[in-house]
C-alpha positions as CSV (number, residue, x, y, z in Angstrom):
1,X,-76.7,-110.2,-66.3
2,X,-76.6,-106.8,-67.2
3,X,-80.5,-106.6,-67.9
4,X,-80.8,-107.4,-63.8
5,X,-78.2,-104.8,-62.7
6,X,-80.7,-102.4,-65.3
7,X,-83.8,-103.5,-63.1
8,X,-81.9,-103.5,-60.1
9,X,-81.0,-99.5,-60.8
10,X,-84.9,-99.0,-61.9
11,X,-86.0,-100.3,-58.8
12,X,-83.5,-98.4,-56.4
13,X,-84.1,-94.7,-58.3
14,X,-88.3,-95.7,-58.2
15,X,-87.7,-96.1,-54.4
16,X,-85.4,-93.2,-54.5
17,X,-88.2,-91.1,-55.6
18,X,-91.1,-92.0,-54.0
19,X,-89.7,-91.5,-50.8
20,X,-88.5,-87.5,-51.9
21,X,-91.8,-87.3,-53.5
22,X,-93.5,-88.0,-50.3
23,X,-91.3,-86.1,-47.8
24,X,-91.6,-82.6,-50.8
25,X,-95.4,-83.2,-50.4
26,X,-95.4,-83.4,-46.7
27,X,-93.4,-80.4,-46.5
28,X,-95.5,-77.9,-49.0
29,X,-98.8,-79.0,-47.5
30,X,-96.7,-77.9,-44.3
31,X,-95.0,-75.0,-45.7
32,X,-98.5,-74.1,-46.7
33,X,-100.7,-74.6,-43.3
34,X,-97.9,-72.7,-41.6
35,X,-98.6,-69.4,-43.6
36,X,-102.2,-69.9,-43.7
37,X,-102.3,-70.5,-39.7
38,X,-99.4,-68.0,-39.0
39,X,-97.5,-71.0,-36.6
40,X,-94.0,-70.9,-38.6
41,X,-92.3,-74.3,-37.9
42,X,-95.2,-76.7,-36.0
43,X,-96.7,-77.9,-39.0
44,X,-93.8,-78.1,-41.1
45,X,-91.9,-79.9,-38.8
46,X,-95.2,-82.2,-38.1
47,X,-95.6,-82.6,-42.3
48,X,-91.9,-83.6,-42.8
49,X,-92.4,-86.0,-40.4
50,X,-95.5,-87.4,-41.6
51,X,-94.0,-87.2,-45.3
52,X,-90.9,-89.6,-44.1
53,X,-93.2,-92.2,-42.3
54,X,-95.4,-92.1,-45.8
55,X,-92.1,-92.2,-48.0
56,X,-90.6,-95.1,-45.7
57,X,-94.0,-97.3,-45.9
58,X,-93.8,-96.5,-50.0
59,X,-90.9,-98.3,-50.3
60,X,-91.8,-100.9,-48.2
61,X,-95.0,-101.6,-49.8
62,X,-92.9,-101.3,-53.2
63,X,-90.9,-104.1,-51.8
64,X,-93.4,-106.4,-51.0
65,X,-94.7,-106.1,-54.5
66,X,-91.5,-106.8,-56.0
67,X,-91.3,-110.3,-54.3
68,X,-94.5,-111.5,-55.4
């Protein structure tokens, strides 16, 4: 019982941080075209964006694999 709840707590704080990892990634390659474009908030905005749609499709993906 208590080895499920420990695989169960793996699997939530994996999910946890692929989906920050993916939305911090979206938002420094953003950060980063912004300053090398001079266009403050378009591609930041566009990045974090982009960075949640990739996070969200992680988890799913790490989903699917889990049921198999």
């Amino acid at each position: 019982m208590k080895n499920d709840k420990n695989k169960q707590l793996r699997f939530m704080a994996a999910c946890g941080v692929e989906f920050v990892s993916a939305v911090m990634v979206g938002m420094g390659l953003g950060g980063w075209l912004d300053k090398y474009f001079h266009k403050f908030p378009i591609f930041l905005i566009i990045f974090f964006l982009l960075g949640c749609i990739s996070g969200y499709f992680n988890i799913i993906r790490h989903i699917n694999e889990t049921k198999k």
